[in-house]
C-alpha positions in Angstrom: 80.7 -76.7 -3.4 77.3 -76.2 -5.8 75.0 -74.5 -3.6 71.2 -76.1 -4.3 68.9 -73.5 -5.5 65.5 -74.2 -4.1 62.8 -72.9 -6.0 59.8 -71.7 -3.0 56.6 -71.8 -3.7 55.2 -71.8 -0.6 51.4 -70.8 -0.4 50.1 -67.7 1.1 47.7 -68.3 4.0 44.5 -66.0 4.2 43.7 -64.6 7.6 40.1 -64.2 8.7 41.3 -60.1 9.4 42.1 -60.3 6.0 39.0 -61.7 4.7 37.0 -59.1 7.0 39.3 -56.2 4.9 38.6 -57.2 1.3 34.8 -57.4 2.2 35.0 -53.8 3.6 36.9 -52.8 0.0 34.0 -54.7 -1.8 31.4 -53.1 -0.1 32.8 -50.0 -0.3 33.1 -49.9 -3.9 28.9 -50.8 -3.7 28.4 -48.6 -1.7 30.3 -45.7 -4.2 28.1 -47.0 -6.8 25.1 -46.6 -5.1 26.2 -43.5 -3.9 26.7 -42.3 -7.8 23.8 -43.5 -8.9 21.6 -42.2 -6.2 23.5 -38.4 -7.3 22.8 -38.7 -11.0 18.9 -39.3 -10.1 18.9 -36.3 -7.9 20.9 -34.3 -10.5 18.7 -35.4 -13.2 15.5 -35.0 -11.1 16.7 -31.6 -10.0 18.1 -30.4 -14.0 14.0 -31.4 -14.5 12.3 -28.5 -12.1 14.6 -25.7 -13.5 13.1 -22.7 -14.6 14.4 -21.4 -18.1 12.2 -18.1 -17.6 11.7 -15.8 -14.2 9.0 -17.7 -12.5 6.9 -14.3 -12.3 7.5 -11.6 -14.6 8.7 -8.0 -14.4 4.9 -7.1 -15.8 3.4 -8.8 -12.8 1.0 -5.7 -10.8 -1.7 -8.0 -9.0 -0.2 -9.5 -6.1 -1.2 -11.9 -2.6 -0.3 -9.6 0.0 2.5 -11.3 1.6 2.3 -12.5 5.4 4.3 -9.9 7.1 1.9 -7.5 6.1 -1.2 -9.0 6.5 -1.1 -10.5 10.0 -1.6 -7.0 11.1 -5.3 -7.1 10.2 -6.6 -9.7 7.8 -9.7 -8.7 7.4 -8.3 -5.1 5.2 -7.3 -7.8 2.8 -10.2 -10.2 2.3 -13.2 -9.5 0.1 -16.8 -9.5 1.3 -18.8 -9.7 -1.0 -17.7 -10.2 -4.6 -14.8 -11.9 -6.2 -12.3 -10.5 -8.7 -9.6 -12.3 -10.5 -8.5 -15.7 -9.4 -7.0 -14.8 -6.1 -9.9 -15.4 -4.7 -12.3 -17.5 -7.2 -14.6 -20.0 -5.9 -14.4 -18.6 -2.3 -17.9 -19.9 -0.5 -19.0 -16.9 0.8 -18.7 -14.8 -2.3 -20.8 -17.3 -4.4 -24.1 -15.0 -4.5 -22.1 -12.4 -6.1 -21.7 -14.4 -9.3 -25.1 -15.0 -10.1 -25.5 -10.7 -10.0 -22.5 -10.9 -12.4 -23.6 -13.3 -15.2 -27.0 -11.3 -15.1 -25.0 -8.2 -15.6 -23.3 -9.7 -18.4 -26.6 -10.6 -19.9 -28.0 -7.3 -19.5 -25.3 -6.3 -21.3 -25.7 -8.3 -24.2 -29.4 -7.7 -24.4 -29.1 -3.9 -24.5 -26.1 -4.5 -26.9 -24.6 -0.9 -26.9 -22.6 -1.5 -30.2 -22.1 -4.2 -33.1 -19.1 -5.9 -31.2 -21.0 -6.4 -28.0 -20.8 -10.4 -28.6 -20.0 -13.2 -26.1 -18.0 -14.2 -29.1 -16.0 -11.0 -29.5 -15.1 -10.8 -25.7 -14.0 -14.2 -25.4 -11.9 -13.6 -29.2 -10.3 -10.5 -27.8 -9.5 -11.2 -24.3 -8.0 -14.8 -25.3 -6.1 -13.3 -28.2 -3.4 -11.8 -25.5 -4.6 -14.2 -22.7 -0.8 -14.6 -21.8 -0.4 -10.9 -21.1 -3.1 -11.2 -18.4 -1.7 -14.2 -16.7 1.4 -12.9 -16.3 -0.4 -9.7 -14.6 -0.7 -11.9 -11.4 2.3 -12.4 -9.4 1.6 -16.0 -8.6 1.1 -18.8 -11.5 -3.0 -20.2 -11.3 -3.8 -23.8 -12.4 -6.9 -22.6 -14.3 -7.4 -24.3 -17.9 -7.4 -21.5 -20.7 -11.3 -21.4 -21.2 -12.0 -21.0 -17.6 -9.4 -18.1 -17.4 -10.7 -16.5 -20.2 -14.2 -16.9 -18.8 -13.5 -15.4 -15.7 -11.2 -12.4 -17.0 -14.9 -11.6 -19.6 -17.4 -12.2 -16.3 -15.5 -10.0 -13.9 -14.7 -7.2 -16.3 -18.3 -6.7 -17.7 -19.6 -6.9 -14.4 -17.0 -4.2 -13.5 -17.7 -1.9 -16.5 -21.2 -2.6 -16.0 -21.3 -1.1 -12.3 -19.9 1.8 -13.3 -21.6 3.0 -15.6 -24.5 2.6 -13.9 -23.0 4.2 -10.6 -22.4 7.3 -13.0 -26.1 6.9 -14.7 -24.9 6.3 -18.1 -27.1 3.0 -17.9 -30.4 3.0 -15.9 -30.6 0.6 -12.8 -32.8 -2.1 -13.1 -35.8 -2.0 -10.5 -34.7 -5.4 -9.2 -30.9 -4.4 -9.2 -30.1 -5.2 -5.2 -27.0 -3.1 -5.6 -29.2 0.3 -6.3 -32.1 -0.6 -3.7 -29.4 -1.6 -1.0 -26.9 1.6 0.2 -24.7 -0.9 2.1 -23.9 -3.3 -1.0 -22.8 -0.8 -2.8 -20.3 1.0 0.0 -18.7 -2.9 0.7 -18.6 -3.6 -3.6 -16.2 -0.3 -3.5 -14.4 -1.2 -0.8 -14.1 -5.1 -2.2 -13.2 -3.2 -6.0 -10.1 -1.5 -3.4 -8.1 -4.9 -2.6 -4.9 -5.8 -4.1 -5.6 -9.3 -3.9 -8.8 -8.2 -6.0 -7.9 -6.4 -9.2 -8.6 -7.4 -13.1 -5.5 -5.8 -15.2 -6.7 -2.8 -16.6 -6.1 -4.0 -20.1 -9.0 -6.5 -20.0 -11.6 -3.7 -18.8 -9.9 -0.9 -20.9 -10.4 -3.9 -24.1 -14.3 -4.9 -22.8 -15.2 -1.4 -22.6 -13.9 -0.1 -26.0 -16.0 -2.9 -27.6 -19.0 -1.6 -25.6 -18.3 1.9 -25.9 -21.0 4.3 -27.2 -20.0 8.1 -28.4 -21.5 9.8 -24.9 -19.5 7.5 -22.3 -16.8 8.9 -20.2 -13.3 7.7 -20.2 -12.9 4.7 -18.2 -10.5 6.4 -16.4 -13.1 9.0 -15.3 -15.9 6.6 -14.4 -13.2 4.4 -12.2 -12.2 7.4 -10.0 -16.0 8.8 -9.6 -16.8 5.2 -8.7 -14.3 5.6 -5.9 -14.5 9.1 -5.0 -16.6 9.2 -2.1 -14.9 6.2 -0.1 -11.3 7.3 -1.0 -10.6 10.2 2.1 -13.0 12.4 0.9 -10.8 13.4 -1.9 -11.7 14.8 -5.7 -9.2 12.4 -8.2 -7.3 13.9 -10.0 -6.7 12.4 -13.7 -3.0 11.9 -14.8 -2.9 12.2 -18.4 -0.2 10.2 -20.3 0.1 7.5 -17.0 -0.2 3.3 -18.1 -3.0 2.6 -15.8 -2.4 -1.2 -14.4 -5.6 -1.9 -12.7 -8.7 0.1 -10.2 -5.9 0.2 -7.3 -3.4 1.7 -9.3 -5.4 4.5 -10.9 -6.7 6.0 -7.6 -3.1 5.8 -6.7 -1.7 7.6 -9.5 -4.6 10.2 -9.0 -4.0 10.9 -5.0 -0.1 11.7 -5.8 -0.8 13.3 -9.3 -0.2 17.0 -7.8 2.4 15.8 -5.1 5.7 16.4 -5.7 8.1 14.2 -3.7 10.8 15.9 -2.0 15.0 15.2 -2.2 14.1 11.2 -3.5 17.7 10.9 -3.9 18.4 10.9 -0.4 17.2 7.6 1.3 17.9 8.7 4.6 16.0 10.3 7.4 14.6 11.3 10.9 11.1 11.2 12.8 9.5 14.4 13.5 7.7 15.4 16.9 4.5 15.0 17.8 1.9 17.6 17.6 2.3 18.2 21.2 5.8 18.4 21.2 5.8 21.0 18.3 3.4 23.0 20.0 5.7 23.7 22.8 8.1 24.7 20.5 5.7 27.5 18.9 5.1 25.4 15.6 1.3 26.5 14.4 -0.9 24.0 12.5 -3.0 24.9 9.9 -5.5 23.2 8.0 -4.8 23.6 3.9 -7.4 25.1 1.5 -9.7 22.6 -0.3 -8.3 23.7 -3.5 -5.2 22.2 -3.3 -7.1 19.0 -3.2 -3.9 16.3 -2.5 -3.7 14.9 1.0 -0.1 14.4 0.2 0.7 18.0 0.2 2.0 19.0 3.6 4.3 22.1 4.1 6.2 23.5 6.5 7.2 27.2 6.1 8.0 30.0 8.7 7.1 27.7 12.2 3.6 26.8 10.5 3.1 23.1 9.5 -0.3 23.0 6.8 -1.8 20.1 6.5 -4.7 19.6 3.6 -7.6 17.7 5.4 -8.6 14.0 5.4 -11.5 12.5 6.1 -11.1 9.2 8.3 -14.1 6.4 7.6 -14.8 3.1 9.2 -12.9 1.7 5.4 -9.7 4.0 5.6 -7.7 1.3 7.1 -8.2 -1.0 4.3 -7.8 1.6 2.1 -4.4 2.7 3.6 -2.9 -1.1 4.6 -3.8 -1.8 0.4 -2.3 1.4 -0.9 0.9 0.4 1.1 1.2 -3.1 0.3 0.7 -2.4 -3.4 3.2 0.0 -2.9 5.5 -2.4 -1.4 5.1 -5.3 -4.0 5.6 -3.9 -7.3 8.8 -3.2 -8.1 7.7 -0.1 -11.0 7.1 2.0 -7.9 10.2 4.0 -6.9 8.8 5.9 -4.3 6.3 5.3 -1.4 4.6 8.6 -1.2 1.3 6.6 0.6 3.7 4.9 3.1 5.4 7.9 3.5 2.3 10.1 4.6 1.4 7.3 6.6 4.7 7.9 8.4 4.2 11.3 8.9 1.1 11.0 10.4 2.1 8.4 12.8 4.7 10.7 14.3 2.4 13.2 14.7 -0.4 11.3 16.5 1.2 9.7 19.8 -1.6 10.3 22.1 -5.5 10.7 22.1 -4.4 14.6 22.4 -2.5 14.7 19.7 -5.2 13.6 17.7 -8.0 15.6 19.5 -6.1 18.8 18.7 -5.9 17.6 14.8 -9.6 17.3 14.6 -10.1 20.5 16.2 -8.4 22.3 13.9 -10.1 20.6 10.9 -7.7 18.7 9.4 -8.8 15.1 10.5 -12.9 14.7 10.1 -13.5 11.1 11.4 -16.2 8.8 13.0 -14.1 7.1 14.8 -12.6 8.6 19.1 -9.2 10.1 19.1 -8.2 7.1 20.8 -9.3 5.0 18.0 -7.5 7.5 15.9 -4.4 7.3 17.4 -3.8 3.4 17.5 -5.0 3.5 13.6 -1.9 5.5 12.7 0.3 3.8 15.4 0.0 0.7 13.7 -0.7 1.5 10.0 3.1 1.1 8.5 4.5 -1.7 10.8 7.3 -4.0 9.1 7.7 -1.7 6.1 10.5 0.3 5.2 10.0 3.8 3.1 13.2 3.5 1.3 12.3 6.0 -0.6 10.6 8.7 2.1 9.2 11.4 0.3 9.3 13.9 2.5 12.9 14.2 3.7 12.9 18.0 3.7 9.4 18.4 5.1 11.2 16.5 8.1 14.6 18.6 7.9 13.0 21.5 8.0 10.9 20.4 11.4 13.6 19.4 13.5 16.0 22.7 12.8 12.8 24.8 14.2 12.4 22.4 16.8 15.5 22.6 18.3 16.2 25.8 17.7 16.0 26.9 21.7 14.9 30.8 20.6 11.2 29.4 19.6 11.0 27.6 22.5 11.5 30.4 25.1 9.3 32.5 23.3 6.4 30.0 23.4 6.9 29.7 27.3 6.9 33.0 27.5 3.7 33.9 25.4 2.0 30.6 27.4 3.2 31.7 30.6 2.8 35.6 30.7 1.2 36.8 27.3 -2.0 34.1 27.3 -4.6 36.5 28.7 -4.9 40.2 30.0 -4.5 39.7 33.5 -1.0 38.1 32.9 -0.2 40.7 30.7 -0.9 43.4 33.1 0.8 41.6 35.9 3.9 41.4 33.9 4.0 45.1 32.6 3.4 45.9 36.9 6.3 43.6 37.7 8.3 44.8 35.2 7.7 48.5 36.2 8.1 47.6 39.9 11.6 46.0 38.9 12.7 49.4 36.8 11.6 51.7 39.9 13.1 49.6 42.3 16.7 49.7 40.3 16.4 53.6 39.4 15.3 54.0 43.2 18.6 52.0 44.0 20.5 53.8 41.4 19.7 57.1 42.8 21.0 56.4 46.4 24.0 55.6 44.9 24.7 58.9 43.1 23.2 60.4 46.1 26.1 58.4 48.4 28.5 59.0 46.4 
């Protein structure tokens, strides 16, 4: 029997569920390229904003104080009356400055100290290394070269101007506001203070040599003069062989010139009492000879804690908040002696008494009430960290005396039995009265016995 091979070619029906599942594979594979192509435009958009170079240089020293310090008190931040550098350019209410500026600048021209003092041979030498002075600032500015260049010439004559004027090396004009008016002059130091408001000391070190005449002073000297009767009633000190960044960073350098920071290897450490506190446990305060001349130098030797004296003015907030920011921001500064001190003092001064009894003995001389006094020190460090606390054995040494129970005794003793005559001579009768009565009790013993 021949079986009958049957070739079967049947046809393949197409479900609709089958339909639905190649559309789902066809519109996936759209939606993958889509997907891919939408990836390369964000890859290629993103390859587009990369930076080849840090953003903001290791040489940056001018800096926006950031947000976390600032909230604190805005105000210690903000100019008042004149503008410097591009942090705060164009501002409305420091407009009237400018026009004292440019006519400083023309003075300057007019009286034409040497051969190089020439619009043409500022804008030359400060545009020659314009670069360098951008990248000063620790935030990039969207100011065309010429108008950067401008404003670095405008702001630094006017500066170098000022002081030597301030320090009578020029005469004042008779229509000079800032010589007729006392308080212009005490807010232009204050607004010459702010981080936010520096020039990089190269551009006034460069503006000054080409204006220099053989009897100037360094610029050095003239800059800390400028400042020395608003900065804590301290003499600067100058710091030979220091590179000077800007106005902020030389009265820096010359407050901590003489201080010598203690252990800075050691990061860690631990508050001190207050003044109070110490007191009860015998420690003396004493206020340091003038001589030393450095705030920053505060000892503590044989239960005695010296402290050189500081004078507190309606500016020494601003002052301190700008010292300790600038501390903060530039990474060249290893340790925070200003925060540090600040730190110090804040543990000292808890309460209106603490600070009455520091004003007392002459170490704090201040307008403002010891209340006032201690909520300025409460709240002068707040979110910052010393990492590097310069006075870790100032600190050590403290708390060993303080809890050494000995002193402690003895200074309830002296307060409670030794603080006048009468006390004295009651003791010395009680204490006879208590010898009598045991020889008394001795004696009818051997007598008994």
């Amino acid at each position: 029997m021949v079986d009958n091979k049957v070739n079967d070619h049947s046809i393949v029906e197409i479900t609709d569920e089958d339909r639905d599942v190649i559309a789902r594979i066809n519109g996936n594979s759209e939606t993958s390229r889509e997907h891919k192509n939408q990836v390369e435009l964000t890859v290629s958009s993103l390859r587009g904003k990369l930076h080849r170079q840090p953003p903001f240089p290791a040489c940056s020293c001018i800096f926006r104080v950031p947000k976390v310090l600032r909230r604190h008190n805005e105000k210690a931040f903000v100019p008042n009356l004149v503008s410097i550098g591009p942090f705060h350019h164009g501002d409305e209410n420091l407009r009237v400055m400018e026009e004292i500026k440019r006519w400083y600048l023309h003075s300057l021209l007019e009286r034409k100290p040497t051969p190089k003092t020439s619009l043409e041979c500022f804008v030359e030498e400060i545009g020659r290394i314009e670069q360098k002075h951008r990248d000063c600032y620790g935030e990039k500015f969207d100011i065309y070269s010429g108008k950067f260049v401008e404003m670095m010439v405008l702001d630094g004559c006017f500066i170098i101007e000022l002081l030597r004027r301030c320090d009578k090396l020029v005469p004042w004009d008779d229509d000079d506001p800032l010589e007729y008016t006392s308080w212009m002059l005490k807010v232009l130091q204050n607004d010459l203070f702010l981080l936010e408001n520096q020039l990089p000391w190269k551009v006034l070190k460069c503006l000054f040599d080409l204006t220099k005449v053989n009897d100037d002073h360094s610029l050095l000297a003239l800059a800390l003069k400028f400042f020395e009767s608003s900065v804590f009633n301290q003499t600067p000190q100058i710091k030979e062989g220091v590179q000077t960044k800007h106005l902020l960073d030389a009265v820096r350098e010359s407050l901590i010139s003489l201080h010598k920071p203690q252990s800075t290897e050691r990061r860690y450490w631990e508050p001190i009492p207050t003044v109070t506190e110490l007191l009860q446990a015998g420690v003396k305060f004493k206020s340091k000879s003038k001589v030393w001349n450095n705030m920053l130098d505060i000892t503590f030797k044989n239960g005695v804690m010296e402290i050189p004296p500081i004078d507190i003015e309606s500016n020494a907030e601003s002052h301190f908040r700008n010292l300790i920011a600038y501390e903060h921001c530039d990474p060249d500064i290893a340790i925070f002696n200003i925060t540090s001190y600040a730190v110090i003092l804040d543990n000292l001064i808890q309460s209106s008494e603490d600070a009455e009894f520091l004003i007392q003995k002459r170490i704090i001389t201040t307008i403002l009430s010891k209340e006032d006094l201690a909520c300025f020190f409460n709240g002068l460090y707040k979110d910052t960290i010393p990492s590097h606390f310069s006075y870790v054995e100032l600190t050590e040494k403290v708390n060993a005396h303080y809890n050494h129970r000995c002193y402690r005794w003895r200074t309830i003793l002296c307060r409670d039995y030794f603080s006048n005559p009468w006390s004295i001579m009651s003791f010395i009768a009680a204490l006879v009265i208590l010898v009598l009565t045991f020889l008394q009790t001795l004696y009818s013993l051997l007598t008994y016995y």
